[in-house]
C-alpha positions as CSV (number, residue, x, y, z in Angstrom):
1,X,-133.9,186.3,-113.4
2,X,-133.8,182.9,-113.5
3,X,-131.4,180.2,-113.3
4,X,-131.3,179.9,-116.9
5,X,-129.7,183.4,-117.1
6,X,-128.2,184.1,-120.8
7,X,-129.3,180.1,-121.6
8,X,-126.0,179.6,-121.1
9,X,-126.9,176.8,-118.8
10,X,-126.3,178.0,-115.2
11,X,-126.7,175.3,-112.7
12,X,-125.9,175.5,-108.9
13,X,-122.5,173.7,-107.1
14,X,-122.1,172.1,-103.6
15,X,-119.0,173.9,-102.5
16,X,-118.1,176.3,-100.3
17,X,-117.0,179.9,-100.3
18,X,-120.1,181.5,-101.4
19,X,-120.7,184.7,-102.4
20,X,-117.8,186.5,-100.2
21,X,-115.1,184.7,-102.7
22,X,-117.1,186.4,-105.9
23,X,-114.6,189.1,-107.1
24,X,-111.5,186.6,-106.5
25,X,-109.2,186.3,-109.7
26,X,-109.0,182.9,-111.4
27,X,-112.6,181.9,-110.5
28,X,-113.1,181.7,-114.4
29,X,-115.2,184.5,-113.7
30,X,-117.9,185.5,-111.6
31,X,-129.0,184.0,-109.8
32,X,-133.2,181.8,-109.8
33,X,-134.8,178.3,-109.8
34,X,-133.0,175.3,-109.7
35,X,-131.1,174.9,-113.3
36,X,-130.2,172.1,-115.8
37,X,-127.6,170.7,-115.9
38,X,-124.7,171.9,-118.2
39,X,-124.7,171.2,-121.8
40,X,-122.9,168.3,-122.8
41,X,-121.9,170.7,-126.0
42,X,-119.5,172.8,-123.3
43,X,-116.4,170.5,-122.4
44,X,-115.8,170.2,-118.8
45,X,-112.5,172.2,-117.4
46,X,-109.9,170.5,-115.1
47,X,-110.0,172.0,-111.6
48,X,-108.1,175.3,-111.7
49,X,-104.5,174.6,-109.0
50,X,-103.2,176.9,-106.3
51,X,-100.5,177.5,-109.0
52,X,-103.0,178.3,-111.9
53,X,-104.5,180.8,-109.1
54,X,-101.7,182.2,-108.4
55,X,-100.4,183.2,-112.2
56,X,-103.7,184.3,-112.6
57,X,-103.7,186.6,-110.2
58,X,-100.1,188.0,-111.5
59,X,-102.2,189.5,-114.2
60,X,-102.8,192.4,-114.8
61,X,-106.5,191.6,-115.8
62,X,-106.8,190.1,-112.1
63,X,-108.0,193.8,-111.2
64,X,-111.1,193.9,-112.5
65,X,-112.0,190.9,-109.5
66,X,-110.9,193.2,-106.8
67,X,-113.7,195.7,-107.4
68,X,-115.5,196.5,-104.1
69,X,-118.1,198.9,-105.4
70,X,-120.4,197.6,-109.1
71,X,-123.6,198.4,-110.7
72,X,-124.7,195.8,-113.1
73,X,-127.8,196.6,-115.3
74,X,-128.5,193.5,-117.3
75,X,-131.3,192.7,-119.7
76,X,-132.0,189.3,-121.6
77,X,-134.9,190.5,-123.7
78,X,-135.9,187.1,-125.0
79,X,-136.3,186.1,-121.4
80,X,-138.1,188.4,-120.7
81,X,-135.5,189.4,-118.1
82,X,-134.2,193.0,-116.4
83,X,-132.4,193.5,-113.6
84,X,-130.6,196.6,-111.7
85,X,-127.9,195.5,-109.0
86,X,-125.6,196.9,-106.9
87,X,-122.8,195.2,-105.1
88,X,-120.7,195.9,-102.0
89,X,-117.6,194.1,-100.8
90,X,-116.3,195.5,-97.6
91,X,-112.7,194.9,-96.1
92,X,-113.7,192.1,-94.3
93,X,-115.5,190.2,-97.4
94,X,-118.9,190.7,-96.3
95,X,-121.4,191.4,-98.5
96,X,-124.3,193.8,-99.4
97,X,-126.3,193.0,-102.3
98,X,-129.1,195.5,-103.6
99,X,-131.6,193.5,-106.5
100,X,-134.2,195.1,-108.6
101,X,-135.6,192.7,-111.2
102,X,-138.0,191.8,-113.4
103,X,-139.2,188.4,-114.4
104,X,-141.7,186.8,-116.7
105,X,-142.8,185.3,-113.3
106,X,-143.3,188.7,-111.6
107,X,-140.9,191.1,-109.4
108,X,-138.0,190.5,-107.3
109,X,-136.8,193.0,-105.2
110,X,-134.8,193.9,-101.4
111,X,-131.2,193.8,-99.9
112,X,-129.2,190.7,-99.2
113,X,-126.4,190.3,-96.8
114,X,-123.8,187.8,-96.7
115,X,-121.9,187.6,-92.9
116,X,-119.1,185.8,-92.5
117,X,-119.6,183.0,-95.3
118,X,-122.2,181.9,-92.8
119,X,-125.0,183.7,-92.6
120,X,-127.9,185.5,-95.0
121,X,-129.6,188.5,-94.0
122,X,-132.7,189.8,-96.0
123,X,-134.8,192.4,-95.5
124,X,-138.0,193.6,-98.1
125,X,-137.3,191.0,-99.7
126,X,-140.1,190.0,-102.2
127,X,-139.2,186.8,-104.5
128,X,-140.4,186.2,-108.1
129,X,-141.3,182.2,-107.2
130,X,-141.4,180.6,-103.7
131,X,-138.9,178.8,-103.0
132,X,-135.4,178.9,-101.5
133,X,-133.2,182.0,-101.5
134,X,-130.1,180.9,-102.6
135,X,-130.8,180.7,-106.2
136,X,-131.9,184.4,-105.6
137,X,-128.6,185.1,-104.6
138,X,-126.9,182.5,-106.9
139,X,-128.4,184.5,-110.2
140,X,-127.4,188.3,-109.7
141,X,-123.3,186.3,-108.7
142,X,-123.2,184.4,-112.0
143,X,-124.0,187.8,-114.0
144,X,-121.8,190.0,-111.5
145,X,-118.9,187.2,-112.9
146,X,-120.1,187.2,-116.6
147,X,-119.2,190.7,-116.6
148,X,-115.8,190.9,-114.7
149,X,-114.7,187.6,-117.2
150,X,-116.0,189.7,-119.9
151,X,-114.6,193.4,-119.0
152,X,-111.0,190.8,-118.4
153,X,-110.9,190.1,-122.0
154,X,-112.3,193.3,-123.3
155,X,-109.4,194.9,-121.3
156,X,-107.1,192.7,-120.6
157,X,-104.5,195.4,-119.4
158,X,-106.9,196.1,-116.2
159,X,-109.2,199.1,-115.3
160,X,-106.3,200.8,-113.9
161,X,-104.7,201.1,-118.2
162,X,-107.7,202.8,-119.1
163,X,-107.7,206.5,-120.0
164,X,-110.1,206.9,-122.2
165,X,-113.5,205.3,-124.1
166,X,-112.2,201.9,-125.7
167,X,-114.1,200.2,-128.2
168,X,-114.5,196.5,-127.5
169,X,-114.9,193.5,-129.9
170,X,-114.0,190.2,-128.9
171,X,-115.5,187.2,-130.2
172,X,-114.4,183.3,-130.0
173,X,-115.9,181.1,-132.4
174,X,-114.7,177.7,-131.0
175,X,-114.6,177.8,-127.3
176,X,-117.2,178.3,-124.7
177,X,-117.0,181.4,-122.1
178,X,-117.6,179.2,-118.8
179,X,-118.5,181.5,-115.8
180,X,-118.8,180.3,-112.0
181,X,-118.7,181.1,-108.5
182,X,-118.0,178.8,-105.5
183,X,-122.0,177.9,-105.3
184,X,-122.8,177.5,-109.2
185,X,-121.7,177.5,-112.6
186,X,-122.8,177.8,-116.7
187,X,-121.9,178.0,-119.7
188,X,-122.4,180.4,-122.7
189,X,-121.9,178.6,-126.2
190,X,-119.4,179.3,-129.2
191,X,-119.6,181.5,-131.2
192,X,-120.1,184.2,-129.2
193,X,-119.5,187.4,-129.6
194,X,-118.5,190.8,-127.1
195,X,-119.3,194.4,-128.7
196,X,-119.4,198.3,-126.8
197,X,-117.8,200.3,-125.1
198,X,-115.5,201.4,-121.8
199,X,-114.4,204.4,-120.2
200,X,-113.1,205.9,-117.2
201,X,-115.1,208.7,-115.3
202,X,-112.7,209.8,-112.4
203,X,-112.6,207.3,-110.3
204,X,-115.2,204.2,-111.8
205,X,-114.8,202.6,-115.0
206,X,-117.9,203.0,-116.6
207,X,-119.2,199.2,-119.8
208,X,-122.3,199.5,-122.2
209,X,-121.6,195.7,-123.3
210,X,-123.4,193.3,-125.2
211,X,-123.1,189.4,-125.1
212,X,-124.0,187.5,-128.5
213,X,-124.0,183.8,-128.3
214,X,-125.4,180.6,-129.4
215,X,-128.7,179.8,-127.8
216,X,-128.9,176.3,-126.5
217,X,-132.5,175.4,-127.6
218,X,-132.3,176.7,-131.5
219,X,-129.4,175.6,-133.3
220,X,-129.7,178.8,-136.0
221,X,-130.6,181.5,-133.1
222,X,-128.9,183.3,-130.8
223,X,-129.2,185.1,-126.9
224,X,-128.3,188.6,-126.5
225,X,-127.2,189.3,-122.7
226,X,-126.8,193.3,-122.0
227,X,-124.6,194.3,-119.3
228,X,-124.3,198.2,-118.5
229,X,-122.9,199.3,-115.2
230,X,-120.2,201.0,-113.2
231,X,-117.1,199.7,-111.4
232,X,-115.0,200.8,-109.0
233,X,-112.3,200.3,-106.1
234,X,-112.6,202.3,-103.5
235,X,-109.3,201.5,-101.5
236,X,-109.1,203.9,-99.2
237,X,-112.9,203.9,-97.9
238,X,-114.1,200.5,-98.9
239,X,-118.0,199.9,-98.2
240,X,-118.6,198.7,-94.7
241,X,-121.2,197.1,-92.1
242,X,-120.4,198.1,-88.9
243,X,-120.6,196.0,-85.3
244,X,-123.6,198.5,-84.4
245,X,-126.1,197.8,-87.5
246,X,-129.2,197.1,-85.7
247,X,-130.8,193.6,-87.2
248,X,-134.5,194.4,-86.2
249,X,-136.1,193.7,-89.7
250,X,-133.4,191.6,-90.7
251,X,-134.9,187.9,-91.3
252,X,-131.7,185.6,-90.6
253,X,-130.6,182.5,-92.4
254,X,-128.0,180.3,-91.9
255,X,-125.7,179.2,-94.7
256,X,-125.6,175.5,-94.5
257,X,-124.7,172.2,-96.9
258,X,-127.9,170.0,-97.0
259,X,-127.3,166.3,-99.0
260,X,-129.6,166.3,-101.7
261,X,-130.0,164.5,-104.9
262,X,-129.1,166.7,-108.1
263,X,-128.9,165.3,-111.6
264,X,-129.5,161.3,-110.2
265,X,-126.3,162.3,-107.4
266,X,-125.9,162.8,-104.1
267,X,-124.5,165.4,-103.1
268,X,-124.2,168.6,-101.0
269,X,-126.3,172.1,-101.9
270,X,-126.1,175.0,-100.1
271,X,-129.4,176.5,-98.5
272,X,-130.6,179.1,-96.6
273,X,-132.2,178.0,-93.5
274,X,-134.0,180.2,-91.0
275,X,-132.8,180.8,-87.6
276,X,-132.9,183.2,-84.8
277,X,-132.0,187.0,-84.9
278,X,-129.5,188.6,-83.0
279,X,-129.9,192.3,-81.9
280,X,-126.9,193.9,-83.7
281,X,-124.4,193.2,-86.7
282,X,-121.3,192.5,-84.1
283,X,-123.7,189.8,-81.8
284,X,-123.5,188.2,-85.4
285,X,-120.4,188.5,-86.0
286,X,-119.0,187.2,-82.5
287,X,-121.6,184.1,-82.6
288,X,-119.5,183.1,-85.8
289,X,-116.7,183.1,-84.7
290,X,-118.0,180.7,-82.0
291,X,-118.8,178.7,-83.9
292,X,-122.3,179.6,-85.3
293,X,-124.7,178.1,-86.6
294,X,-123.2,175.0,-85.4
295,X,-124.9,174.2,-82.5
296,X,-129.0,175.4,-81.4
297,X,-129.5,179.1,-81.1
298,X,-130.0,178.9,-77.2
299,X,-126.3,178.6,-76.7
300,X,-125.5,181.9,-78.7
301,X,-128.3,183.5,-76.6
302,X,-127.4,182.7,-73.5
303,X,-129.7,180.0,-72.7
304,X,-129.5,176.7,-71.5
């Protein structure tokens, strides 16, 4: 998909946290080529406070952020845009992304890893364009959000209130539903409207859910953003990437803040640069937390 995802204006953030803070609660809600900047129709929201974090948090809608375990099928049709992806969060906030998409500009496809906040493992990964990878990573987060801001207000009461199919129909016709993550933001334009369905099967919650809202290039028309998909958390055998994962076929990038100019600004972007591989998952892990990628690879391999 593109970074224009559900035209709502998605544009990418020089902040850190990444992907690994995703499913936190008051993030406003939680992928592509660069995107535009927001619309000047969408009124910018004051920084959210520890405090603001905190209450949000307290509620009982705050569950849906700590899912560890989600399938998210979404489909813009008039983009010409499908996508199948499957997220894992494991104890330690690392992340394992699966993407299967299909763009006007061709397929994008292969497994993601996110280490530490630090680095980005790939592997079979084919990309749509050429380019860098974090706005393939930054695309599949903003939708992952759009549907955990959406399933909050569809079900306000939490995944753990449901016992049966609920219908859902929510719609705003004055204020915009603003997703982000730490790395990017957008926008999806009033009125919009929220329509399907929920249910519980054991121990997922299972959305059929369709987005209507304003598109930003035709005044009269309107996007349609499908999201269909499963959720769950599994507390008491969360997904996991252990020390011993071998990392032969892994390509390695670090996570880093570049200064570039975005929107006639200077500021920072995150990007994935390319560095060298380490044999296993825990040689990763214990570089990081020396310090990595901080200084030239030789000193993490032993050499001078």
């Amino acid at each position: 998909m593109t970074a224009r995802a559900g035209r709502g204006c998605l544009r990418r953030r020089g902040i850190s946290g990444l992907l690994a803070a995703m499913l936190l609660p008051g993030s406003g809600v939680a992928l592509g080529q660069m995107p535009p900047p927001m619309s000047s129709q969408a009124p910018a929201r004051p920084p959210a406070t520890a405090v603001d974090r905190e209450a949000a948090a307290r509620k009982p809608g705050a569950a849906w952020y700590g899912g560890n375990l989600i399938t998210l099928d979404a489909a813009e049709p008039k983009a010409g845009f499908k996508a199948r992806w499957r997220f894992e969060r494991t104890s330690g906030n690392d992340i394992r992304l699966v993407l299967d998409e299909q763009r006007k500009a061709g397929p994008q496809s292969g497994t993601v890893l996110i280490i530490g906040q630090k680095a980005l493992l790939t592997r079979d990964l084919v990309l749509a364009r050429q380019g860098g990878l974090m706005p393939a990573v930054d695309g599949p987060t903003l939708l992952l959000n759009l549907t955990l801001r959406v399933l909050e207000r569809a079900v306000p009461d939490g995944p753990q209130s449901l016992r049966r199919e609920r219908t859902v129909s929510v719609k705003d016709d004055a204020q915009p539903l603003s997703i982000e993550t730490p790395s990017a933001s957008g926008t999806f334009l009033p009125p919009w409207q929220l329509s399907g369905k929920v249910r519980r099967n054991g121990e997922s919650v299972e959305f059929d859910l369709l987005l209507v809202s304003r598109s930003r290039t035709d005044p009269k028309g309107t996007n349609n953003t499908s999201l269909r998909g499963s959720w769950r958390n599994e507390a008491k055998t969360p997904p996991e990437l252990p020390d011993d994962l071998a990392l032969q076929g892994w390509s390695l990038h670090a996570i880093t803040g570049v200064s570039k100019e975005v929107n006639r600004r200077q500021g920072i972007v995150h990007e994935a640069i390319p560095r060298q591989g380490f044999a296993t998952l825990g040689e990763l892990r214990k570089a990081i937390e020396l310090g990595w990628p901080g200084q030239p690879d030789a000193v993490y391999h032993g050499k001078k």
